[in-house]
C-alpha positions as CSV (number, residue, x, y, z in Angstrom):
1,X,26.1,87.7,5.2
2,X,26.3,84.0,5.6
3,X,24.2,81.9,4.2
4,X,24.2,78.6,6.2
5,X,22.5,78.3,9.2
6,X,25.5,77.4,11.3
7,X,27.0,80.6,10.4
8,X,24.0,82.7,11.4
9,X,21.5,82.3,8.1
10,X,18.0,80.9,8.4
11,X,18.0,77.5,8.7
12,X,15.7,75.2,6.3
13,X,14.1,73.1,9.2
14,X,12.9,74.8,12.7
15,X,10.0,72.1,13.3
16,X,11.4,69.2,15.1
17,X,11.4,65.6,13.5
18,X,9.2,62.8,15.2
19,X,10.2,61.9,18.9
20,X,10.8,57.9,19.6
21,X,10.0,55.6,21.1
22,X,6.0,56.3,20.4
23,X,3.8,54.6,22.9
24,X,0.1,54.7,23.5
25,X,-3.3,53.4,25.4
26,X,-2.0,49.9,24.6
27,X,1.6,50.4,26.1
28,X,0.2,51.3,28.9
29,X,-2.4,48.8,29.4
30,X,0.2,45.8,28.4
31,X,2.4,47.1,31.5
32,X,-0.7,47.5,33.7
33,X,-1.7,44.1,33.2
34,X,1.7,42.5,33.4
35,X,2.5,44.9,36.7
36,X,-1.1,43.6,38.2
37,X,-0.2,39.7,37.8
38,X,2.6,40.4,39.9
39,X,4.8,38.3,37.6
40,X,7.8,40.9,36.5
41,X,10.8,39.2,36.7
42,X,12.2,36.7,34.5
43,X,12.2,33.5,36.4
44,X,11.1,30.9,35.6
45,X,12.1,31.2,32.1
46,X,11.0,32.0,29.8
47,X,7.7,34.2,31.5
48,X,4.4,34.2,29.6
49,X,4.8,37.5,27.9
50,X,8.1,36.6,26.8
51,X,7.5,33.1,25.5
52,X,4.8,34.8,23.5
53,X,7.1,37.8,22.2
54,X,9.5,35.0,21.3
55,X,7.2,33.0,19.1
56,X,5.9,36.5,17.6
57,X,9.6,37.5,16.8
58,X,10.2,34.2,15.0
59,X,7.5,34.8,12.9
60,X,8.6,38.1,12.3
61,X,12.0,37.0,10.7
62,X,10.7,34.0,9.1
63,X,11.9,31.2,11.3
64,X,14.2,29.8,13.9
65,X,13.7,29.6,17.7
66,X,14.0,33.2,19.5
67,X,15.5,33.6,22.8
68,X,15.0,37.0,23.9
69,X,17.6,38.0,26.7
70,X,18.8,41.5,28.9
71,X,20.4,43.2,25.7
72,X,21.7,42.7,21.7
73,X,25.8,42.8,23.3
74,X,24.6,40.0,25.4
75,X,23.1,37.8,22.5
76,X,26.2,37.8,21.0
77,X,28.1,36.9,23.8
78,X,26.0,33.6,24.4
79,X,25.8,32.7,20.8
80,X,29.4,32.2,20.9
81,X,29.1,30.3,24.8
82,X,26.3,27.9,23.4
83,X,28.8,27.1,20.2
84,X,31.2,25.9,22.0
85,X,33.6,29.2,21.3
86,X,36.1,30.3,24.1
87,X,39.6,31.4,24.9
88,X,42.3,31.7,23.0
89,X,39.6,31.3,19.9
90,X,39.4,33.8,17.2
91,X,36.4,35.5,16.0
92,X,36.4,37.8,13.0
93,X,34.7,41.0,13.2
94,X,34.1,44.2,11.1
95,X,36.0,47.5,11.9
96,X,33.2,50.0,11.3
97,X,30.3,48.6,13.6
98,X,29.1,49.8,17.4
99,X,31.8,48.4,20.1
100,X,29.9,45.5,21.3
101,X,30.2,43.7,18.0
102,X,34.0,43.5,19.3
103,X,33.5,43.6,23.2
104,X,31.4,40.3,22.7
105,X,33.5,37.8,21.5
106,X,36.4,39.0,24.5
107,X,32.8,38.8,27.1
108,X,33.1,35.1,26.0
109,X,36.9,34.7,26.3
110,X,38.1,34.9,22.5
111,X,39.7,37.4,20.9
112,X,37.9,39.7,17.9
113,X,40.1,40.0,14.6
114,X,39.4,42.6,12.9
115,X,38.9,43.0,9.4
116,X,38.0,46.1,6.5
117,X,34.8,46.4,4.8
118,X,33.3,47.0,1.5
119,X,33.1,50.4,0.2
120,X,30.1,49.9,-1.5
121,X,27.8,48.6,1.6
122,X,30.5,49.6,4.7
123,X,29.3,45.7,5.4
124,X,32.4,42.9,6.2
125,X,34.3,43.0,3.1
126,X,34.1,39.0,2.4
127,X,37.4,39.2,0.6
128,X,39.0,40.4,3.9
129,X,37.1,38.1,6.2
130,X,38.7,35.1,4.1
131,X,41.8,36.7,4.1
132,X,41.8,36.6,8.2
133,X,40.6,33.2,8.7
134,X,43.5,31.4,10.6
135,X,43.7,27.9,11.9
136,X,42.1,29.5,15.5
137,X,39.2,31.2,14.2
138,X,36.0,30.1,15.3
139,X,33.4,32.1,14.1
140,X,32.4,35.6,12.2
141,X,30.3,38.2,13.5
142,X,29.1,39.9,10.2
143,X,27.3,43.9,11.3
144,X,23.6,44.2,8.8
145,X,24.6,48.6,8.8
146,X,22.5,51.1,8.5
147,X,19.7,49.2,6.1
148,X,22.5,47.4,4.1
149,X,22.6,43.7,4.4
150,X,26.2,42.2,4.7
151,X,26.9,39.6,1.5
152,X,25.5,36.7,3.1
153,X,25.9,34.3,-0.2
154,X,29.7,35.1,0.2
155,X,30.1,34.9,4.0
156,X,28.0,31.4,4.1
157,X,30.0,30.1,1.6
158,X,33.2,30.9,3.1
159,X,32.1,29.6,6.6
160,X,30.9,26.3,4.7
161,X,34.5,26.2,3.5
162,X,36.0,26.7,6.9
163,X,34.0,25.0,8.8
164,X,33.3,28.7,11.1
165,X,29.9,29.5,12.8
166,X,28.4,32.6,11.7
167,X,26.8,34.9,13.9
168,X,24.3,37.7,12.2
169,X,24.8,41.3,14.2
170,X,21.5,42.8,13.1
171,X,20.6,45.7,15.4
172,X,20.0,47.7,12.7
173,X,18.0,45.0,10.3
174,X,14.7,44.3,12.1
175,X,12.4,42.6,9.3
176,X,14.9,43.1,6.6
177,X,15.7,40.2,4.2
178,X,18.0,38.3,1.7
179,X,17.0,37.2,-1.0
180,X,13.4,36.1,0.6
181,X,14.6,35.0,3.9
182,X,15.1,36.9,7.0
183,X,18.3,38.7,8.6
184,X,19.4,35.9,11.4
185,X,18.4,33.1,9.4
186,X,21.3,32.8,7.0
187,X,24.1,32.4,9.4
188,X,24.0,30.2,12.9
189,X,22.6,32.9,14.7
190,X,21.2,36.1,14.7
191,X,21.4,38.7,17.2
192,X,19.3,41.7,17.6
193,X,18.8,44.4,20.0
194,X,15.4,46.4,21.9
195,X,17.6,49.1,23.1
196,X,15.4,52.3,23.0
197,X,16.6,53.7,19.9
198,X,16.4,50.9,18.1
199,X,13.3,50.6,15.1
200,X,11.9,47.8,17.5
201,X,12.4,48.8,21.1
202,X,11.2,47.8,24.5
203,X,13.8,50.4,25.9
204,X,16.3,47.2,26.7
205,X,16.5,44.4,25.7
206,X,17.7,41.9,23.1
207,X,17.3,38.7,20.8
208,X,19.0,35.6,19.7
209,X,17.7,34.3,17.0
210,X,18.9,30.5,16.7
211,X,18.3,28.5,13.8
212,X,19.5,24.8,15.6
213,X,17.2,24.4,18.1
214,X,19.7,22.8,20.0
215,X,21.8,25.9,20.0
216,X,18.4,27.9,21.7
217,X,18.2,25.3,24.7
218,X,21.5,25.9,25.2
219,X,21.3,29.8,24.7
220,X,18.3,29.5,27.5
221,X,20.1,27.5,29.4
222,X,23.3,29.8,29.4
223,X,20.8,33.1,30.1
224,X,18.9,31.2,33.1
225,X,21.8,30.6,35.4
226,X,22.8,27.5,33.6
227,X,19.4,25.5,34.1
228,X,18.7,22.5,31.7
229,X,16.7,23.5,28.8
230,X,16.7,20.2,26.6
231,X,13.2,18.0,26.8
232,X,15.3,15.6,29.1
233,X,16.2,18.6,31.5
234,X,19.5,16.9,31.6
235,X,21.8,19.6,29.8
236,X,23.2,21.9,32.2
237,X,25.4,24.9,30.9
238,X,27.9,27.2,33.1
239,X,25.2,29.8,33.0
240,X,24.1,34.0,34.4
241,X,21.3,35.5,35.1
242,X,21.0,37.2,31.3
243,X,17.1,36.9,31.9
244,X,14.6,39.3,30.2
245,X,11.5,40.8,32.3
246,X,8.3,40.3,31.3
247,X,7.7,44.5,31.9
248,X,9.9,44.5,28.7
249,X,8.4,41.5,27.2
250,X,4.6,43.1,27.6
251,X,6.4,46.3,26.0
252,X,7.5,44.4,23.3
253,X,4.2,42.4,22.7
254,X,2.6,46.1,21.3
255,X,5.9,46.9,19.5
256,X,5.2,44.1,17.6
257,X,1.9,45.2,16.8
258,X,3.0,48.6,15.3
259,X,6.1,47.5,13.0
260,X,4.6,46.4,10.4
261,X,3.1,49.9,9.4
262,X,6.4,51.3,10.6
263,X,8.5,49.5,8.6
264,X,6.5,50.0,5.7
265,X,6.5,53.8,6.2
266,X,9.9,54.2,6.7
267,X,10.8,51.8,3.4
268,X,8.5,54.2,1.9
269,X,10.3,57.2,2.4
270,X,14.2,56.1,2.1
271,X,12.9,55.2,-1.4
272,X,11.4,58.7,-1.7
273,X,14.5,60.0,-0.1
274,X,16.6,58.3,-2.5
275,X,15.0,60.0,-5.8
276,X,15.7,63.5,-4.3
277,X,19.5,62.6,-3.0
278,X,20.1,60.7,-6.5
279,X,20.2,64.2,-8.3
280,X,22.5,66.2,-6.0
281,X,25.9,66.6,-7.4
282,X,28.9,65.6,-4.4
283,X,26.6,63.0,-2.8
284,X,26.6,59.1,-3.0
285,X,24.4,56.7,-2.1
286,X,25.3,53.3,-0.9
287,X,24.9,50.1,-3.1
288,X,21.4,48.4,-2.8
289,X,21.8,44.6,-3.7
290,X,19.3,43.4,-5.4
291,X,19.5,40.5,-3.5
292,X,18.2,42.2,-0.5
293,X,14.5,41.7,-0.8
294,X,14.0,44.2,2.2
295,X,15.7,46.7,3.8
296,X,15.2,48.0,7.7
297,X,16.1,51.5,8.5
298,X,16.6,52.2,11.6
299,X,19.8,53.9,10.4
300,X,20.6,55.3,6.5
301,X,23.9,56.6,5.6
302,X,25.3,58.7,2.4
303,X,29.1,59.5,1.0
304,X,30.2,63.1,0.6
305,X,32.8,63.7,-2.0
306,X,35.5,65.6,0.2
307,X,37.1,67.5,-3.1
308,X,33.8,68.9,-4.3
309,X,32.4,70.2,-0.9
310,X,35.9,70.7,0.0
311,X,35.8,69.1,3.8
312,X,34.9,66.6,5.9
313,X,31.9,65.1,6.9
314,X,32.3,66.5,10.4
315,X,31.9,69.9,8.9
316,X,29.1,69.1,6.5
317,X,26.9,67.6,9.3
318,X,27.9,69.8,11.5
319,X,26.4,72.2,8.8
320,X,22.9,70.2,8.0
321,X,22.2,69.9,11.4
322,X,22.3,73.5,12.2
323,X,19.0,73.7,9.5
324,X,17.3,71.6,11.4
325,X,18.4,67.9,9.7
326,X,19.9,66.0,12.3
327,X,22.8,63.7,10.6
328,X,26.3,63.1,12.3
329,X,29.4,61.4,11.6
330,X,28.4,57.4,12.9
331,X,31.1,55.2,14.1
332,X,35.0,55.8,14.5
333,X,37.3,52.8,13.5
334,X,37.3,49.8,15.9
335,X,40.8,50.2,16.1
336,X,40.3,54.0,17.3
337,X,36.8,53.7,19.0
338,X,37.3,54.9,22.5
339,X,34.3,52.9,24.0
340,X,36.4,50.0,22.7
341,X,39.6,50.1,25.6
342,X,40.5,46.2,25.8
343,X,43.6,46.9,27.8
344,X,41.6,48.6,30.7
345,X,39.3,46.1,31.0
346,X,41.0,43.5,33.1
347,X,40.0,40.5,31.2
348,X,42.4,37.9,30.8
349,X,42.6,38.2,26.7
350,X,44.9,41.2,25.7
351,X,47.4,39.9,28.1
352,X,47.7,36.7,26.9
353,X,47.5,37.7,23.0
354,X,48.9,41.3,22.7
355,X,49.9,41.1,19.7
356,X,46.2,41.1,18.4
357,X,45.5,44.6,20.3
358,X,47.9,46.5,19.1
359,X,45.6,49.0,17.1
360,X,48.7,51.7,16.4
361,X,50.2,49.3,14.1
362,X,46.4,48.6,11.6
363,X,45.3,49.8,9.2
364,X,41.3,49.4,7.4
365,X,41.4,52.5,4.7
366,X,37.9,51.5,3.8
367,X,36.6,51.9,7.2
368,X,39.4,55.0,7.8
369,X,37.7,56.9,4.6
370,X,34.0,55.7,5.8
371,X,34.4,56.8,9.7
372,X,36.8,59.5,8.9
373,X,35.7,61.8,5.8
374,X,32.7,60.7,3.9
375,X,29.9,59.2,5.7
376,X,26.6,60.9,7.1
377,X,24.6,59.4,9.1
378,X,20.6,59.9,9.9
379,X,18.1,58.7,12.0
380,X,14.9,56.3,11.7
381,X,12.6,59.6,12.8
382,X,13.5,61.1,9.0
383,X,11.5,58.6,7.7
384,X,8.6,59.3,9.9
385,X,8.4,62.8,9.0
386,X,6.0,62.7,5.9
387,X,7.1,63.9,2.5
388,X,8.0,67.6,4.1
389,X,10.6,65.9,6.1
390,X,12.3,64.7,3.5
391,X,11.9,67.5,1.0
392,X,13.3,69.3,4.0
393,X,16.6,67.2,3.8
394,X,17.2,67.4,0.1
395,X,16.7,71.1,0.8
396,X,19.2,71.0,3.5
397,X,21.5,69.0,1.0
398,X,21.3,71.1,-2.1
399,X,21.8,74.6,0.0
400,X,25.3,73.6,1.1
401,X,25.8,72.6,-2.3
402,X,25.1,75.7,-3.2
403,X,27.2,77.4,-0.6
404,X,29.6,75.1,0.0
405,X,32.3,77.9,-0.5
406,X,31.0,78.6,3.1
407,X,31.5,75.5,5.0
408,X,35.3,76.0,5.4
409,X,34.8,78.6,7.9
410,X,32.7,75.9,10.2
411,X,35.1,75.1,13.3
412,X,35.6,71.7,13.8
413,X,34.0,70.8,17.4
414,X,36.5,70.6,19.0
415,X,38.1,73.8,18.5
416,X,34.8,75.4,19.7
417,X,34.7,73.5,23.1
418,X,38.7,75.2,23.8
């Protein structure tokens, strides 16, 4: 008889982790209130909640001026319109990141070049990002993964040297810092997303985090239909209607309230987590920087040796999951990602520059091995679970350790949906 859950044992876990997002009396009050003033929309900009989620935000991360907008693909998009950065422009970007870390630059007319990462962190390898840098590019878009911060001594210095805006994707790094200072605040901008998984949510939503506060008139400008936003109301931008609601804003208002204890929780238990996984033979654990004075984790990742569990990490979450540890395999390679289809997408770019789409002729191994064979990937709810959740997980761990000769027969997914 088996001995691994997905082959018919008993599995370690059968009580659910914590749901998200969590919401309460307050929630529902803030939305009440907001709903009751009959102001909901997002014009004028910014609304009251919103000017006051902005401020709250900033203060959060340590500084700059916060421009909160529709979503964190968005923010991106207009950090690179209020900079000045267009077609034909290049902007590097990492090959192991969501797809709108790509899809943003081409949303502003330039063209993403993409680029390997570090093996230690799966952060922008600075060493490749130098190695790209070309007389058109504009700007990098370094990706804060998965409570890793990218090497932001490196990537300032280089962008110092090459005169390139740097723009700080840090969906994942809410609250996390470098060496003292806030994510967002190292590079030009910082862009951060509310989408409803996300360790801060208001469902949708997103930030920019500028740290010239010309840049954030101009950001405002861009999201409110190209409206002057500079004291002399003089400025006008080619602008959309990227505006944020103040049902989100009021949303966002009590979110604020609770991460503070959330954070510290979750920091918390990825440190617990870490003196259990440390011990297990076949698993890794990503770098930790010391320079990184805080870490966010609204997504944790470890490395499976392949040769001592003898597959791949689809198999081996496959595996944890089924006893009731949800992990999977995160992102595929940019250049094999199918949400990323720049061909189909009408926009004037790959036409005019094939030669930087052609994705059957790259190659990132780092990525390749990361997205491919070794990483697993968990959820923020682990670290809400108490002690028992994460016992629960080294548990998981250790039994296909200790059965690994089983996880060969697991079918890949695939195979099971013919």
């Amino acid at each position: 008889m088996s001995h691994l859950a997905a082959l018919g044992g008993v599995p370690i876990r059968t009580e659910p982790y914590p749901t998200w997002p969590v919401w309460d009396e307050r929630d529902i009050k803030a939305v009440t209130r907001t709903v009751q003033s009959g102001r909901w929309g997002g014009s004028p900009y910014p609304g009251p909640n919103t000017a006051a989620f902005a401020e709250k935000f900033a203060e959060l991360q340590g500084g700059g001026t916060a421009v909160p907008m529709m979503n964190g693909t968005i923010t991106m998009e207009v950090a690179l319109r209020a900079a000045g950065i267009g077609w034909g422009d290049e902007v590097i970007v990492p090959a192991y990141t969501f797809q709108a870390t790509a899809a943003a630059p081409m949303a502003a007319g330039a063209i993403p070049v993409i680029v390997d990462i570090n093996p230690d962190t799966l952060c922008a390898d600075p060493v490749a990002v130098e190695a790209a840098i070309t007389p058109k590019t504009k700007a990098v878009i370094v990706v804060h993964l998965a409570a890793q911060v990218t090497d932001m001594d490196a990537i300032t210095a280089i962008a110092k040297k090459h005169n390139l805006i740097v723009i700080e994707d840090a969906a994942h790094a809410h609250g996390a810092q470098w060496r003292g200072q806030g994510v967002g605040l190292w590079g030009d901008f910082g862009s951060f997303s509310l989408q409803s998984a996300k360790s801060l949510t208001t469902g949708e939503g997103g930030v920019l985090l500028c740290r010239d506060p010309h840049m954030a008139q101009r950001a405002a400008s861009i999201i409110d239909c190209g409206r002057p936003k500079d004291p002399a109301g003089l400025e006008f931008t080619m602008g959309q209607n990227y505006r944020w609601s103040e049902l989100h804003a009021a949303l966002g208002l009590v979110a604020l309230e609770r991460f503070p204890e959330q954070f510290a929780e979750r920091a918390a238990m990825a440190d617990y987590l870490e003196e259990g996984l440390s011990k297990i033979p076949g698993v890794t654990l990503l770098k930790r920087d010391l320079r990184q004075t805080r870490r966010s984790l609204y997504r944790y990742v470890f490395k499976i040796d392949q040769d001592f569990f003898g597959v791949r990490h689809e198999a081996f979450c496959r595996a944890l999951s089924a006893e009731g540890i949800p992990v999977d395999t995160g992102y595929p390679v940019m250049s094999r990602y199918d949400l990323f289809q720049p061909y189909i997408s009408h926009l004037a770019v790959p036409s005019a520059f094939p030669e930087y789409f052609q994705f059957d002729q790259m190659s990132f191994p780092v990525t390749e091995q990361a997205a491919e064979a070794t990483s697993v990937w968990m959820g923020e709810s682990i670290f809400r679970s108490g002690r028992k959740g994460i016992d629960d997980l080294v548990a998981g761990v250790r039994k296909l350790v200790d059965h690994r000769d089983e996880l060969g027969q697991i079918q890949p997914e695939s195979d099971q949906r013919m």
